[in-house]
C-alpha atoms as one frame of an Amber mdcrd trajectory, in Angstrom:
protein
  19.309  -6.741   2.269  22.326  -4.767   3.558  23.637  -1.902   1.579  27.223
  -1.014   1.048  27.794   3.121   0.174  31.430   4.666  -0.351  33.575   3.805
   2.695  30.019   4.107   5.323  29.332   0.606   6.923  26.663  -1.581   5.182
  23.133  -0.717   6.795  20.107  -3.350   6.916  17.014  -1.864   7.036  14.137
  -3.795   8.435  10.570  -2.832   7.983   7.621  -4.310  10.575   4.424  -4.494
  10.881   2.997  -5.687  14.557   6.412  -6.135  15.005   6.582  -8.865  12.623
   9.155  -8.740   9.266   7.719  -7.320   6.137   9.173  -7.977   2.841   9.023
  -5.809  -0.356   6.118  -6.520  -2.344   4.148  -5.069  -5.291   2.501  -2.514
  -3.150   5.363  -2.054   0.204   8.660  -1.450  -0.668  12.345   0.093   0.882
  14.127   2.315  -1.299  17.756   2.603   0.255  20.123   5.871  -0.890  23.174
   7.557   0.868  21.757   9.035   3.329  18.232   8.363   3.981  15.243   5.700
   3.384  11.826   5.637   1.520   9.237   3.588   2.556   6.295   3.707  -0.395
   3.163   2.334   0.122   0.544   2.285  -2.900  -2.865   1.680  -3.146  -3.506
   2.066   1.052  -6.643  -0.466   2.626  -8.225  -0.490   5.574  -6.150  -3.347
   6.706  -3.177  -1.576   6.027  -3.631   1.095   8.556  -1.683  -0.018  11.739
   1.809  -0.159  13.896   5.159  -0.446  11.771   8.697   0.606  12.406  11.510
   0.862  10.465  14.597  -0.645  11.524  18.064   0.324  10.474  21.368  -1.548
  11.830  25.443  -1.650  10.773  28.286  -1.965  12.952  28.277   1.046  14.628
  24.626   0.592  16.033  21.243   1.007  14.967  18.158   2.975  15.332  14.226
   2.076  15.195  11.701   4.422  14.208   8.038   4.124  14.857   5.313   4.615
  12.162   1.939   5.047  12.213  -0.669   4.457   9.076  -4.115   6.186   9.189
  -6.965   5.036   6.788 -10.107   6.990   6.878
């Protein structure tokens, strides 16, 4: 999904795990606003705890961020 805000260029964020696409679910989601991006994650497992990155792109470039999730 790319978002369109004011007269900024549309931004696509793109969230991974193992470098492979994740899409919103029932328990990972993307909240987009102005100016930043909320990842929630609810009701954390074991198996959840790994590599992701966020990914966010428009014309002017784009930027990837690395995340890591504990579970303990």
């Amino acid at each position: 999904m790319c978002m369109r805000r004011g007269v900024r260029p549309a931004f696509c964020p793109e969230l991974k795990k193992d470098d492979q696409p994740l899409t919103d679910n029932d328990r990972v989601y993307v909240q987009e606003y102005d100016d930043h991006i909320v990842v929630t994650m609810s009701k954390v497992a074991r198996d959840d705890a790994d590599k992701y990155a966020i990914n966010v792109a428009n014309d002017s470039g784009s930027c990837n961020i690395p995340l890591k999730v504990s579970y303990w």
